[in-house]
C-alpha positions as CSV (number, residue, x, y, z in Angstrom):
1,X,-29.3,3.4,-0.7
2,X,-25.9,3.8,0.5
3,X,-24.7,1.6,3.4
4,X,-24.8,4.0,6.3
5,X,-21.9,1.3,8.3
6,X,-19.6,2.7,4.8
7,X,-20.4,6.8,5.5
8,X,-19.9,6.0,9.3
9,X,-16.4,3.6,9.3
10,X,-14.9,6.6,6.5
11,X,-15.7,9.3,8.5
12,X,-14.8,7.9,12.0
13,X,-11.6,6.7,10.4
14,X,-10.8,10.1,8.7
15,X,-11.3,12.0,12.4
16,X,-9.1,9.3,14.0
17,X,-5.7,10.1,12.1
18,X,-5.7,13.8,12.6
19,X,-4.4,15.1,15.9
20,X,-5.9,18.7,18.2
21,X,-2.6,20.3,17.2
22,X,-3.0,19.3,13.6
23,X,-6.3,20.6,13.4
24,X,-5.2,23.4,15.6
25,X,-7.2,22.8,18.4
26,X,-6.2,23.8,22.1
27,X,-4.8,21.2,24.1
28,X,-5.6,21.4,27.7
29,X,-3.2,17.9,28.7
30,X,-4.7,14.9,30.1
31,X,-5.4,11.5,28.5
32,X,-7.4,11.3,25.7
33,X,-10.2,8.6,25.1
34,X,-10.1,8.5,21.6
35,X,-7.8,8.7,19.0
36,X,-7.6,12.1,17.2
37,X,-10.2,14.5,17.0
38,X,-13.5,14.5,19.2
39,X,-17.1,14.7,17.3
40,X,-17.2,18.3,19.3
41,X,-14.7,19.1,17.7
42,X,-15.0,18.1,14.4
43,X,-18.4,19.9,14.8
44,X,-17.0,23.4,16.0
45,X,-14.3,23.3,12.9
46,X,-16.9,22.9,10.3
47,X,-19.4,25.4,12.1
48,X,-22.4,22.7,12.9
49,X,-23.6,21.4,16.0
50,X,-22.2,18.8,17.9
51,X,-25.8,16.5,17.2
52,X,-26.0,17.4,13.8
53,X,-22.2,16.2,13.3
54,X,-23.1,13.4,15.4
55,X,-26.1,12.7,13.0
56,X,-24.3,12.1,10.0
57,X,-21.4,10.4,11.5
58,X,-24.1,7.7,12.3
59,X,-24.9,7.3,8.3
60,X,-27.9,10.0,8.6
61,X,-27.4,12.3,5.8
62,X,-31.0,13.1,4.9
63,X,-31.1,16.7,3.7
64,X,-27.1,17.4,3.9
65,X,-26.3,20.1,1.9
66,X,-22.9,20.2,-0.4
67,X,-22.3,23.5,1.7
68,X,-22.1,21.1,4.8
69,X,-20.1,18.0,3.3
70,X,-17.6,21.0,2.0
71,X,-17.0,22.1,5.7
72,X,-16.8,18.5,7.1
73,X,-13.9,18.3,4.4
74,X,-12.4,20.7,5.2
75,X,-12.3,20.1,9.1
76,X,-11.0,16.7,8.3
77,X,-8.4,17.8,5.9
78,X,-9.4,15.5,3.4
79,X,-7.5,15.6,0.2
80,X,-9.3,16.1,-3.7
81,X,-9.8,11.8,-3.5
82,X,-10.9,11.4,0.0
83,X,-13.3,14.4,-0.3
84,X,-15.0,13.3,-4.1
85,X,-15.3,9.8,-2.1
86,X,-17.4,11.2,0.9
87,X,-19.6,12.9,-1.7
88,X,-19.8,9.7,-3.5
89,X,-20.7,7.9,-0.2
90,X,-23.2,10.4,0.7
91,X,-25.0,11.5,-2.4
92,X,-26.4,7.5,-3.6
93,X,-27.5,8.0,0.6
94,X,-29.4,11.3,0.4
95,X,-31.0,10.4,-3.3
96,X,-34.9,9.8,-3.6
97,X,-34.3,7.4,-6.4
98,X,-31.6,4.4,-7.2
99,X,-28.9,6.1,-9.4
100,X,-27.8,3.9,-12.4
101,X,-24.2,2.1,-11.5
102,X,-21.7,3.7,-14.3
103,X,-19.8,1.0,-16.1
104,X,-17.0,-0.6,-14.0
105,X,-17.1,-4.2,-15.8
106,X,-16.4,-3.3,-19.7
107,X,-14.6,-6.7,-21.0
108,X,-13.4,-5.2,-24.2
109,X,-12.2,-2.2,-25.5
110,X,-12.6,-0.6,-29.2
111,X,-10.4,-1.3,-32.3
112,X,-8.9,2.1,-32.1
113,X,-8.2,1.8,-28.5
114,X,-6.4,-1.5,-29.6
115,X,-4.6,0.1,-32.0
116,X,-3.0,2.9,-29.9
117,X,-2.1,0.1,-27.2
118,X,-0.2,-1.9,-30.2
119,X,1.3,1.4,-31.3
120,X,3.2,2.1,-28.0
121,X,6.9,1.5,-27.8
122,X,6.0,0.6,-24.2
123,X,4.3,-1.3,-21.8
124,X,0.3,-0.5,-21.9
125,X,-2.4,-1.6,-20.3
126,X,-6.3,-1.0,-20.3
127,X,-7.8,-1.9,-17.4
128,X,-11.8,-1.4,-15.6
129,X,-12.8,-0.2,-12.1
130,X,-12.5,-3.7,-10.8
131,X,-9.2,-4.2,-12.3
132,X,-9.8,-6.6,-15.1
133,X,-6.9,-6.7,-17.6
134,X,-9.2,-5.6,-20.8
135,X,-6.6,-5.1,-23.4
136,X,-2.8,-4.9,-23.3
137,X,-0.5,-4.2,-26.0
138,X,2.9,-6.6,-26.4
139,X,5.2,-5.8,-24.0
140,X,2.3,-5.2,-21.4
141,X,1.5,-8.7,-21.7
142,X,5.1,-9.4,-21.4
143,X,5.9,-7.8,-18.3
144,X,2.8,-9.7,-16.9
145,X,3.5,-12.9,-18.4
146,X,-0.2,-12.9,-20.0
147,X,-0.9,-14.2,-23.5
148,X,-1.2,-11.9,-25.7
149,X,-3.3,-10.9,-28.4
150,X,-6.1,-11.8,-25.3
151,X,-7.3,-15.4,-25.1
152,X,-10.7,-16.2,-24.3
153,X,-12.2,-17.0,-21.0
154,X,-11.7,-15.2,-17.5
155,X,-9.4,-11.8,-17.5
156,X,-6.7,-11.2,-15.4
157,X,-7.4,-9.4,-12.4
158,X,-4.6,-7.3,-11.1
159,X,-6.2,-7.7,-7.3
160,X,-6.9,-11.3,-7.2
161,X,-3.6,-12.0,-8.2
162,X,-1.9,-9.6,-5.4
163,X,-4.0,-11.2,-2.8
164,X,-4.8,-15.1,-3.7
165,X,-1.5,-15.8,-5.7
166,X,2.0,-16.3,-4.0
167,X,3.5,-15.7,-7.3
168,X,2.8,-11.9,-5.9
169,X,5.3,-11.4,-3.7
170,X,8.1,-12.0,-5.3
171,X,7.1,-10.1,-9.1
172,X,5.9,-6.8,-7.0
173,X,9.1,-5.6,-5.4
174,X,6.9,-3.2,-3.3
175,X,4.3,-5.5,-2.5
176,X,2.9,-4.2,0.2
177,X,2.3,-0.6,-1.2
178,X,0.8,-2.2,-4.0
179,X,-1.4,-4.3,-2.2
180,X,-2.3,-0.7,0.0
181,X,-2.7,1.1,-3.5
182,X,-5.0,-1.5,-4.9
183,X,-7.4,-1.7,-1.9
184,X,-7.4,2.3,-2.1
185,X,-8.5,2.2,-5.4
186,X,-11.1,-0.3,-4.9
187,X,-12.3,1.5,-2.1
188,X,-12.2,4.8,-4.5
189,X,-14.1,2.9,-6.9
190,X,-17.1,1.4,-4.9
191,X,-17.7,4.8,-3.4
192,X,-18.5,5.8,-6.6
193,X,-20.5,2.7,-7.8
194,X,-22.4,1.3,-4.8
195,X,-24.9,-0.5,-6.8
196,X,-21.9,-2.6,-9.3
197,X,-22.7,-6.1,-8.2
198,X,-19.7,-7.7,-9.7
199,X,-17.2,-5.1,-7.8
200,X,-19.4,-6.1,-4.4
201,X,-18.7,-9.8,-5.2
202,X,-15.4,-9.2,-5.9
203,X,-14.2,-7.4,-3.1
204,X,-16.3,-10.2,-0.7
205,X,-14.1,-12.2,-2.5
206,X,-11.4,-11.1,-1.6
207,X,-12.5,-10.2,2.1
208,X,-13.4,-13.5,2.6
209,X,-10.1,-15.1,1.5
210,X,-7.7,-13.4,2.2
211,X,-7.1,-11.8,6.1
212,X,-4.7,-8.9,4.8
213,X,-7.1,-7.7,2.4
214,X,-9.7,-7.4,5.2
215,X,-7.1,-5.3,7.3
216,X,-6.1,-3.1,4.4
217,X,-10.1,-2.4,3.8
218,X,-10.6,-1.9,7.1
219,X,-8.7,1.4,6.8
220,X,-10.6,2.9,4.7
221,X,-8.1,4.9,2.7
222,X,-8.7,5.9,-0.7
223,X,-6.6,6.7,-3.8
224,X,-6.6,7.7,-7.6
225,X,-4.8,6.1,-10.3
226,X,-2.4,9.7,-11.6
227,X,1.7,9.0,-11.9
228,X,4.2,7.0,-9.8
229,X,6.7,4.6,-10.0
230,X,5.9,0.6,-10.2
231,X,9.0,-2.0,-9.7
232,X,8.9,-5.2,-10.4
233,X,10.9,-8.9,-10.6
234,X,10.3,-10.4,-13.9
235,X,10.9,-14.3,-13.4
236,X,12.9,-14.1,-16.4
237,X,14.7,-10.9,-17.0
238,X,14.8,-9.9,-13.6
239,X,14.2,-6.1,-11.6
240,X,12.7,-3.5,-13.6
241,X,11.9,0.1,-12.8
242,X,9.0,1.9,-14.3
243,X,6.9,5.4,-13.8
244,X,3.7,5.7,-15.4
245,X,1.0,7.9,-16.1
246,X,-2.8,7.1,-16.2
247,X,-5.5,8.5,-18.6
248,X,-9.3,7.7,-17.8
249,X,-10.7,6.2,-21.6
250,X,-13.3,9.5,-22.2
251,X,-14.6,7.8,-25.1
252,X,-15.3,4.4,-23.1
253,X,-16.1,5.7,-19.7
254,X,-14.6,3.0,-16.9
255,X,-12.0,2.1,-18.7
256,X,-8.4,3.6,-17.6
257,X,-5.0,3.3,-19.7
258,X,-1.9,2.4,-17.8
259,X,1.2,3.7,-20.0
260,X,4.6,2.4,-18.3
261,X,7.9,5.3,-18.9
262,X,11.7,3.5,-19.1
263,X,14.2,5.9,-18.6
264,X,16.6,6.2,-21.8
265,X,19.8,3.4,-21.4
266,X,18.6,2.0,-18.4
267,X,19.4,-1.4,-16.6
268,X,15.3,-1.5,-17.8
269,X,15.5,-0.3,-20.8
270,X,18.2,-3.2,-21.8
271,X,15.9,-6.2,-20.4
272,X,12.9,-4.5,-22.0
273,X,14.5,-4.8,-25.3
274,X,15.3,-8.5,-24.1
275,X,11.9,-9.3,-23.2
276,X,10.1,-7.8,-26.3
277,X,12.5,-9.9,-28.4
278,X,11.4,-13.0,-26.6
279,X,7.8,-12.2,-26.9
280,X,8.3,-12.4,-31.0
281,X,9.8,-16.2,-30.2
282,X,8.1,-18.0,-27.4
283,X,5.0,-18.0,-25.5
284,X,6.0,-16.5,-21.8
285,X,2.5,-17.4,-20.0
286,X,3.6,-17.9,-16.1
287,X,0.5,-16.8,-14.8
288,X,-2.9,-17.7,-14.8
289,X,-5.4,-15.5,-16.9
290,X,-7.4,-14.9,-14.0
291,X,-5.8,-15.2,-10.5
């Protein structure tokens, strides 16, 4: 069963950030004890009772219908993420039997999935719901500085190294969005697979060693991997610029692809060229294979 503390510290923190005028609830002045929205008035926006919103607040969602959960999204403005992770939090919670954890900890990918990585002109990367590197192509494990083809022993994890490596702060020139955008994720992921041991020990892991990570999950924001833009400090070509688009793996469910865009004659495209040319020559390992 769901952890009732999870539904409760989501929905609380959901309520808090939206404001009577947002919501478009009368103000009537005078200070406010708590921040944002009242349980009343959560209640009233999503058309149940005050007790009954109260109820499931508290982690008590015994009997709650889809019907309901809809409403309370609603109320809370939650977007398409935040609304599939309530549902996530609250089905394992309402179920009459354990549900069996999908598969966030796949180690290895297929040949043809290898294949398509090694036949991208670009910077690729296959990685699980715990963000394990499974399977890079070249210039993925370039931009990384991992050893490529993939060594054996631990993987690199993507939010270990953010967190417990000081190497971090200088290669992510947005570090602290990407340390927000990995703990969203995370938090996206475990709604969704409450009963994946190794994603529980990794994120007490990382709870237990690192003070910012505790603050960031605290918040209780969630996220999904689509399109964006990553920058970087390569410690030997220097700033590079990305977008990139994400593609869940249908064929090997909990696997997602990371495909990295370079804008034509870019400052990035130059050093990419620079740093694939390398890869053919030396061995660029900086960092460890598991952080």
């Amino acid at each position: 069963m769901a952890d009732p503390a999870e539904i409760r510290t989501f929905l609380t923190s959901r309520r808090a950030r939206i404001t009577p005028e947002q919501a478009g609830v009368p103000s009537f002045g005078g200070a406010r004890r708590v921040p944002g929205l009242r349980r009343e008035e959560v209640a009233h926006l999503a058309g149940v009772s005050t007790d009954y919103y109260a109820k499931l607040e508290r982690g008590n969602t015994r009997g709650v219908s889809p019907e309901v959960l809809e409403a309370i999204a609603r109320a809370l403005q939650l977007d398409d993420t935040e609304r599939a992770h309530l549902f996530d939090l609250v089905q394992p919670a309402a179920a009459a039997f354990r549900r069996k954890p999908q598969s966030t900890s796949r180690t290895v990918v297929a040949s043809g999935t290898q294949s398509v990585l090694d036949a991208l002109t670009v910077p690729a990367i296959v990685q699980n719901a715990r963000h394990h590197f499974v399977a890079t192509n070249a210039l993925g494990a370039a931009l990384y500085s991992l050893p490529y083809p993939t060594r054996g022993g631990e993987l690199f994890n993507a939010a270990a190294y953010q967190f417990l490596d000081s190497r971090a702060a200088n290669f992510f020139r947005d570090a602290d969005l990407a340390k927000r955008n990995v703990v969203a994720l995370l938090h996206q992921a475990a709604g969704r697979n409450p009963y994946d041991d190794a994603l529980i020990q990794l994120i007490g892991r990382l709870s237990t060693q690192s003070a910012e990570f505790r603050a960031l999950w605290a918040s209780h924001d969630v996220i999904r991997y689509q399109r964006g833009t990553k920058r970087y400090h390569h410690p030997i070509v220097g700033d590079l610029e990305f977008g990139y688009e994400s593609f869940d793996l249908t064929t090997e469910p909990g696997l997602t692809m990371l495909v990295y865009t370079i804008e034509p004659h870019s400052s990035t495209a130059e050093r990419m060229v620079l740093l694939g040319s390398l890869t053919t020559t030396s061995d660029l390992t900086t960092h460890p294979e598991n952080a």
